[in-house]
N, C-alpha and C positions, 0 to 999 in steps of 0.2 A: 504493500500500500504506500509505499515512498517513491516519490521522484527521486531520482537522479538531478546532482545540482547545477552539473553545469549541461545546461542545452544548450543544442544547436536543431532547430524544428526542423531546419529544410533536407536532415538526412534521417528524421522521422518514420514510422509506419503507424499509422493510429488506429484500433478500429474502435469505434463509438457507437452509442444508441445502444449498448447491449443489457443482456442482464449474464452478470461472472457468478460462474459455481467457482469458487480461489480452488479450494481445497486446501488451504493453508490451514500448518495444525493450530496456529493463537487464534483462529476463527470458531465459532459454533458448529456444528453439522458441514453444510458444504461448504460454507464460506461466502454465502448467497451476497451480492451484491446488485443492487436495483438498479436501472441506471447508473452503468460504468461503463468503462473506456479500459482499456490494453494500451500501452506503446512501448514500441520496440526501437532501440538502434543497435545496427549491428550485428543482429541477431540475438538479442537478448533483451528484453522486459526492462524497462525502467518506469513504468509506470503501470498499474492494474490497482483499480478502483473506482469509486464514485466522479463520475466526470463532474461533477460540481466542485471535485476539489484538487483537480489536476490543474498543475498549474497551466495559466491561458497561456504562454510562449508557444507549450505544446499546439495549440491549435491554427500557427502562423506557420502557412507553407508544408504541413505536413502532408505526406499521403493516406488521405482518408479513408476509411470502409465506414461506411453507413449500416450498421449490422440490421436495421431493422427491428429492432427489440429481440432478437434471436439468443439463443442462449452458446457462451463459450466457457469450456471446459480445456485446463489443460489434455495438449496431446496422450492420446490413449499410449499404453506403456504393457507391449506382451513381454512379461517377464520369465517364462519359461518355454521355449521353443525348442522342437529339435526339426528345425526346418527344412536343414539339408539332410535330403535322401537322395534313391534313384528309383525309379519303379514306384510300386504302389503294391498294399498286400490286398486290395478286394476281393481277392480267390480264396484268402482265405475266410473273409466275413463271409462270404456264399456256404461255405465249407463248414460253415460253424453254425451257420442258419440253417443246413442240411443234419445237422445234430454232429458235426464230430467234434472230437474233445481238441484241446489244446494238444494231447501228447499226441493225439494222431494227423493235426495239421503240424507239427515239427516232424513226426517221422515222416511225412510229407516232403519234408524239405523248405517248410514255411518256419514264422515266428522267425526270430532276431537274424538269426545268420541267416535268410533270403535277404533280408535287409542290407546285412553285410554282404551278401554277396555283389549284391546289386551295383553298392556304392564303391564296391574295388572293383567291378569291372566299370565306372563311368569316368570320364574324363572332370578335370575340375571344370575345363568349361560345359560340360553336360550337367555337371550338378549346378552352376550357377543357372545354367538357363531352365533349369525343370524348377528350381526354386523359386524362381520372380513371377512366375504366378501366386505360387501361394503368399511370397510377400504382398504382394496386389493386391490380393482378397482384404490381407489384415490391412494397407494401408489406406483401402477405400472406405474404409468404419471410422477413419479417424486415429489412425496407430500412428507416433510420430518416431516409437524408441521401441528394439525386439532385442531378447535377447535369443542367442542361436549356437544352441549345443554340438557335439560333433558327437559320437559315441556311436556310429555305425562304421568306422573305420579298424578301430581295435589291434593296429599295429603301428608303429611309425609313420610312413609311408602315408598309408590313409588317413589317420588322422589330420595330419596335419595338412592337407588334402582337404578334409573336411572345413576344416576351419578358415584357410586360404580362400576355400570357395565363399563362407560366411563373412570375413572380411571384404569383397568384390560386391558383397551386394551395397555397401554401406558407400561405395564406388557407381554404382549402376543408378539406385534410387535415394530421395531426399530423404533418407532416414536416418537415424542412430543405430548402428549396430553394437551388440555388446557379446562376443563370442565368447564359450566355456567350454574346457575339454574336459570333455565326459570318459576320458579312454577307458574309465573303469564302469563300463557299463553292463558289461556281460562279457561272458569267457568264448574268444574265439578256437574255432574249430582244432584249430593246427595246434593250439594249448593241450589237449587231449585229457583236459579236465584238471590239470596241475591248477590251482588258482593262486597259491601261493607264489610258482614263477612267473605266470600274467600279471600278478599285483609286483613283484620286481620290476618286470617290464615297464608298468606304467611308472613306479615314483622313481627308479634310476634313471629309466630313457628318452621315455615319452613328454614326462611331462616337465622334466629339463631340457629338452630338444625344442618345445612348445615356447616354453618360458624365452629361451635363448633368442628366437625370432619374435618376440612378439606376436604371436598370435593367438593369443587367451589374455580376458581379464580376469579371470576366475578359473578354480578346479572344480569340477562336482564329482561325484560315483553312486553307482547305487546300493545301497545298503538294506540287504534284504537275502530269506535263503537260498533263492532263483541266483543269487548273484552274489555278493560280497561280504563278509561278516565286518562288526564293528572296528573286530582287531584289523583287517586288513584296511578297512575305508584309514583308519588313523593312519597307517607310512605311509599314504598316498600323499592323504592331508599335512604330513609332516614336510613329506617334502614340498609341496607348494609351499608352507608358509615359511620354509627355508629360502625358497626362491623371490617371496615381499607377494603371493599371491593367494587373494580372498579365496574363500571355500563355499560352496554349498553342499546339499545333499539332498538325494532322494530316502526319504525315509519313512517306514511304519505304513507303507502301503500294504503290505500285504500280512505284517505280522507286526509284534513288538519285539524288534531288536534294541531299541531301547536308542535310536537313530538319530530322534531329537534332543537326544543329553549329548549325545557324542557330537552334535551339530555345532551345541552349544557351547561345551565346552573347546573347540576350537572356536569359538567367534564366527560361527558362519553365517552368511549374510544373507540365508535363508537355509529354510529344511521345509520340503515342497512333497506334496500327497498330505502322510500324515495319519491317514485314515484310523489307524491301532496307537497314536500317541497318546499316556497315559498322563496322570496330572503331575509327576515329576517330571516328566519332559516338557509338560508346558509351562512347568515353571521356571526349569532351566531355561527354556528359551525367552522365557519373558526376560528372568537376571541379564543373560547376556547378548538382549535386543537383536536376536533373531529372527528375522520373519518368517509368518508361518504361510505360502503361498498352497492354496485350494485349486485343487484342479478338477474339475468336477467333468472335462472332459471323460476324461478316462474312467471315472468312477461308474458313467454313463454308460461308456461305448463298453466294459469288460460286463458288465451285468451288477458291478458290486452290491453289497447288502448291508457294507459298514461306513456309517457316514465321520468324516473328521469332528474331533470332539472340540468343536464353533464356541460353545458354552465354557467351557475349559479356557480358550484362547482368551475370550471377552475376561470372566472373572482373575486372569492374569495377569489383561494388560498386556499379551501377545499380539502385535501389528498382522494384520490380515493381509495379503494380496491375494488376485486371483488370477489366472494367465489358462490359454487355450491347451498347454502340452502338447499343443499341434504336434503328431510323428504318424507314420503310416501304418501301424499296429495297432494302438492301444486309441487313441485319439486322434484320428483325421480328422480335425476343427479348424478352420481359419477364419473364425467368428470372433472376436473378444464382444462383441454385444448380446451375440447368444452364450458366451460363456457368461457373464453377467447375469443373464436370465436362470440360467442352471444352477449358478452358483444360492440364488434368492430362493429357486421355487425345491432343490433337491437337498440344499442345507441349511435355507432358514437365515441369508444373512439377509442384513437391512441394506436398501437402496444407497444411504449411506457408505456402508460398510462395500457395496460394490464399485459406487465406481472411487470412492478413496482406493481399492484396490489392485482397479486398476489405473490409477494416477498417481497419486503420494507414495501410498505404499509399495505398491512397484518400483518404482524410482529407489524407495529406499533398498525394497530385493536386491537390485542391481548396484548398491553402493552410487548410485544415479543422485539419490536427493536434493545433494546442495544444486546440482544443475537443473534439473528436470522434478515433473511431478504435480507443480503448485504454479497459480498464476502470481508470482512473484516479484519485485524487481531485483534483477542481478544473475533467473533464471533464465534460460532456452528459453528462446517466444516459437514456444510450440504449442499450437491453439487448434480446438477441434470446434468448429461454429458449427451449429447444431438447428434445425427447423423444428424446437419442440416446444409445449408450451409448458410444461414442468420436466426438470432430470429423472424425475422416475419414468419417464418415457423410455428409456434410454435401458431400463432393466426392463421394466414392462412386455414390451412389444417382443414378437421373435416374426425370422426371416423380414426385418425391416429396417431400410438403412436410412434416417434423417440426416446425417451428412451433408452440409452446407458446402463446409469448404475446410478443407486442412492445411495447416501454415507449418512450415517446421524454419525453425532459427531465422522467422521471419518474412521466410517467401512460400 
């Protein structure tokens, strides 16, 4: 709600006439503001508030939007993606609609390693171009910031392949990219089931090879029986934070490995599912301000029956986000509006609680906040202008996109 003091108008972007959801957290609820105004230079907010009390300089020379009384919201923010793939598994959704189990579309040749196979045999520019679709999807809703896992690769090589290809998009389209390698996501084939020498793998080579280039801002893995126990997620996590590199994790979806303490107790900047996390874990994660990111694609798309313990989170004081999980298994979504609707009507959160979500809270998932999240000045003037007449429109409605217009760092 502060100017910036020294203006210059005529290198200005203003949009006025609106009504601001901030989402800033010293506000009430969304941060509703009546009649206000945004300005941006440079790419970044120096003013969002009451246009009654901006100062009039801003209004000399500037370039104006007339929002029409429309409502803006900072830019949407999918905080867990695994966007890069190649292929598609619908063979096996058919497969599973015809009654066969999980274990028999993998002795199929389906489930994770078809995925892997897929993505080692596509070129990086085959995976950038089958992926700017599905970025397209999310940044027609209003998405101004993704983040974008790699963990269909599962050896050097690929990996880092994956992630190459997640940096390009941030090159291709007006967006924020925030890539994570996930190399501990599942045991590839050629492992022969050793997981203890795959998890060497990833924290000796991968994910200091990763580190070395730049191409992660973050580690995640999954922790769970399908995939990694507690002990191994930690020398994963040891070595990223050896290397100055934030952590997340997939946790307590399937079971209570006890995911969300282990999250915590590294400082991870989230721990995402959740579903089996008990009230020690969500107090650890309150303590050490981790986010607890809902993903209610998947809880959807698998058939689950256990919902994340929401009530837990609230009486803790554990920050919510929500995010698509977009991957071509578990959750084929490129909706963040209908994840917002799923997230309301299948776990009971508040209108509120969705889209802080997906804006503050995400932003803080992503270690994003101080830049992104909030209509603030000093943030990204990433702005989603909206044709609604209240934001709970915006969780309300499914298959419908009010999408106005989407500004990212300005333009």
């Amino acid at each position: 709600m502060a100017a910036e003091s020294k203006s210059r108008a005529g290198d200005l972007r203003l949009w006025r006439n609106a009504r601001l959801a901030t989402m800033a957290e010293s506000s009430a609820g969304l941060g509703v503001v009546e009649h206000g105004a945004v300005a941006a230079r440079d790419g970044r907010i120096v003013y969002a508030g009451p246009e009654s009390e901006m100062p009039a300089s801003f209004l000399q020379g500037a370039e104006t939007v007339d929002c029409d009384g429309r409502w803006i919201t900072p830019g949407l923010i999918d905080c867990h993606t695994h966007l890069v793939y190649a292929g598609n598994r619908a063979n096996e959704f058919e497969m599973r609609l015809a009654g066969a189990t999980y274990e028999e579309v993998a002795r199929a040749g389906g489930g994770i390693v078809s995925s892997v196979k897929s993505l080692r045999a596509a070129s990086e520019d085959e995976l950038v171009a089958q992926t700017l679709p599905r970025l397209d999807a999310l940044m027609a809703e209003g998405v101004t910031s993704v983040e974008v896992k790699s963990g269909y690769g599962l050896d050097l090589d690929n990996e880092k392949k994956s992630l190459r290809a997640a940096r390009r998009l941030g090159g291709e389209r007006a967006v924020t990219i925030r890539a994570t390698c996930l190399a501990a996501h599942a045991l590839p084939p050629e492992a022969k089931g050793d997981k203890d020498a795959f998890i060497d793998l990833v924290a000796k080579q991968i994910v200091p090879a990763v580190a070395a280039e730049g191409l992660a801002d973050a580690v995640d893995g999954f922790c769970e029986g399908i995939a990694f126990s507690p002990e191994q997620m930690a020398r994963v996590f040891d070595a990223a934070k050896a290397l100055g590199l934030p952590v997340k994790l997939h946790a307590d979806q399937l079971s209570n490995l006890h995911g969300a303490e282990l999250a915590a107790r590294y400082g991870a900047l989230s721990a995402d599912h959740l579903e089996y996390t008990d009230e020690a874990g969500a107090a650890a994660m309150a303590k050490a301000g981790t986010v607890a990111t809902i993903l209610p694609g998947a809880y959807y798309f698998i058939r689950e029956t256990k919902k994340p313990p929401v009530d837990l989170f609230r009486r803790h004081g554990v920050k919510m986000a929500v995010a698509t999980d977009s991957n071509p298994g578990t959750s084929p979504l490129t909706s963040l509006l209908l994840t917002m609707n799923m997230a309301a009507t299948l776990f009971g959160l508040t209108v509120d609680e969705c889209l802080a979500g997906v804006t503050r809270e995400a932003a803080r998932a992503l270690g994003l906040l101080d830049k992104a999240g909030t209509l603030e000045a000093g943030k990204s003037a990433d702005l989603a202008i909206w044709d609604i007449e209240h934001p709970a429109e915006l969780v309300y409605r499914m298959g419908f996109n009010p999408l106005h217009a989407r500004i990212w760092r300005g333009q």
